[in-house]
N, C-alpha and C positions, 0 to 999 in steps of 0.2 A: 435587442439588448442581450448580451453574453450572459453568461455566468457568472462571473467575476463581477463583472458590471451590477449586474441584481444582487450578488453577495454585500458588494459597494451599498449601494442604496439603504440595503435592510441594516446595514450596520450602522450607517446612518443614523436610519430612524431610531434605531435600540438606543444609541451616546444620547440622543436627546429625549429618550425617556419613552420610549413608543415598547413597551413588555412585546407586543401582538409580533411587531417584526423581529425581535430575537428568538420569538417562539418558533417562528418561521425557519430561521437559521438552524435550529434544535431540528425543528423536523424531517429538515431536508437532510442534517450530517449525521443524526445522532445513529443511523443502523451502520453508514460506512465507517466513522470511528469505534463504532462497537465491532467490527467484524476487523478491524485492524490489529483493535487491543485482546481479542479474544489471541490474536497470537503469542501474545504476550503472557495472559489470563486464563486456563483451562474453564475454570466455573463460569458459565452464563450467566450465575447472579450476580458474581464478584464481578464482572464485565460491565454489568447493567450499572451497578454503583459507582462504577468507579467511573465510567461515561459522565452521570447525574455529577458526580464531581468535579471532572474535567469541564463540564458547560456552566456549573456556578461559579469555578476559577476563570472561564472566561469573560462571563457575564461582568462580574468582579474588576475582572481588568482592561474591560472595552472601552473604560474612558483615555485608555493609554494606549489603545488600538492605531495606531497614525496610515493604514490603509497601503502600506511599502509590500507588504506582500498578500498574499489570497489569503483569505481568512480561512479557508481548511489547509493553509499550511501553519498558520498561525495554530489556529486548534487543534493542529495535527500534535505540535509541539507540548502544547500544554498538554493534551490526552496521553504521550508519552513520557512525560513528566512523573503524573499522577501517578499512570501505571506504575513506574518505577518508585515512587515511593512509599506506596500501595504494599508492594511485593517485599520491599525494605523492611517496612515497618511489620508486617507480617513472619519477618523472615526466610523468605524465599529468593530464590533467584529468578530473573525473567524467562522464559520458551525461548530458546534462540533461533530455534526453526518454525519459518515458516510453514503451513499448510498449503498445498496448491492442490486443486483440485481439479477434473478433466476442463474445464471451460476458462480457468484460469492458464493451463496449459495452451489453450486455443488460442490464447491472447497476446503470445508472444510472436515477433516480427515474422512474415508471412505466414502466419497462423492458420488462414485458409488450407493451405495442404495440408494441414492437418486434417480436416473435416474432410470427411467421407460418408457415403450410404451407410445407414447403420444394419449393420448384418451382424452376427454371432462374430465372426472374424475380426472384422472395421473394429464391433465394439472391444475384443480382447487387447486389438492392436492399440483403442483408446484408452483402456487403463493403464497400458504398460507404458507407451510416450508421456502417461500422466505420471507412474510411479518413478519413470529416470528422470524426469526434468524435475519432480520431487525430492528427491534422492539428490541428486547434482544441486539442486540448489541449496541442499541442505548440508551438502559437504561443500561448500564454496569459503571462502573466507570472508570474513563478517561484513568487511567492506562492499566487498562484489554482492555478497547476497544484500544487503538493505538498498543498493543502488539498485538493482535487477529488480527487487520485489515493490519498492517507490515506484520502477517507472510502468514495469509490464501489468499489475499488480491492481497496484492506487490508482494511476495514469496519471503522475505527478508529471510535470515540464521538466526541462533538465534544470533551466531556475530556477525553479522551486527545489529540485534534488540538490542541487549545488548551495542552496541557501539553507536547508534541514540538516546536509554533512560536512556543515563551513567548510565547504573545497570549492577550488577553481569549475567553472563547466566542462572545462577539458579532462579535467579527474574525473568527474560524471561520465562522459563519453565513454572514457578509456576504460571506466571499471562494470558498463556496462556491456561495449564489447566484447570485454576480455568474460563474463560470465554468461554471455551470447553464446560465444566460441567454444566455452566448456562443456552446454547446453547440445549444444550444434555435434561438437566431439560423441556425447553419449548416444544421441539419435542415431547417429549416421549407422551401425550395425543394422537398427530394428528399422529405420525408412528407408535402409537401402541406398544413400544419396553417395552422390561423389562428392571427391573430396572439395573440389572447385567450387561446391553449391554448402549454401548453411544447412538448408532442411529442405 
């Protein structure tokens, strides 16, 4: 049985009044939407709360759940919701940038050559592929970056990214290439690559 599939079921059980299998659902998503909204959210505790809110606004609205998309894109929605109104009502604006860190660098399409023996070297050479794919994603334009950080990031489907940024999945594609290719542009100095090859 998939993921989705068992996400399926547990939400299930939760519409018809089962607490234990929403708990479930809670345990399994609640650290990846807390680490999503911390980008959004500097304070850990404001992060914690506002998660704890995002899952009784779900809880809340599961009887209206109809199962058309994965329920961490649903909750994804709702947790960025919160967030945003969160930050509103507080007066603040949201983090526009992302954080990426050396393992989230690693995660981007063939990612392997990035890994290497770690030696003094390897590892400088690992911070710095981490600080311009940091850097570049951070200068990307808002579009490119939330498609790029959805897909390499969260490892949302391109459906599901096309259903989170109401665009066609060709807009998906195309704005995740094109923040590939910007990605690909900053590496090539420091991995050396030709111009033929991404990374």
């Amino acid at each position: 049985m998939g993921d989705r599939e068992i996400d399926r079921v547990l939400v299930e059980r939760a519409q018809s009044g089962d607490k234990r299998a929403f708990g479930l659902l809670v345990e399994k998503y609640q650290r990846k939407l807390g680490r999503l909204l911390s980008r959004m959210i500097r304070d850990p505790a404001e992060v914690e709360d506002v998660v704890q809110e995002a899952f009784i606004k779900a809880y809340r609205a599961l009887p209206n759940f109809r199962n058309e998309s994965a329920f961490y894109t649903w909750l994804y929605r709702i947790g960025i919701n919160t967030a945003k109104n969160y930050l509103v009502a507080m007066g603040r604006r949201p983090r526009a940038v992302p954080e990426i860190e050396v393992e989230d660098a690693e995660n981007f399409e063939d990612g392997d050559e990035l890994r290497t023996i770690d030696t003094p070297e390897t590892e400088l050479m690992s911070k710095q592929v981490a600080k311009t794919v940091n850097e570049t994603v951070a200068s990307l334009p808002e579009e490119l970056r939330t498609a790029i950080t959805l897909r390499e990031i969260e490892g949302l489907s391109y459906e599901e990214i096309a259903t989170l940024m109401n665009c066609p999945i060709g807009t998906v594609r195309s704005r995740i290439f094109r923040a590939r290719e910007t990605i690909a542009e900053k590496l090539r100095p420091l991995l050396d690559t030709p111009d033929n090859r991404r990374w």
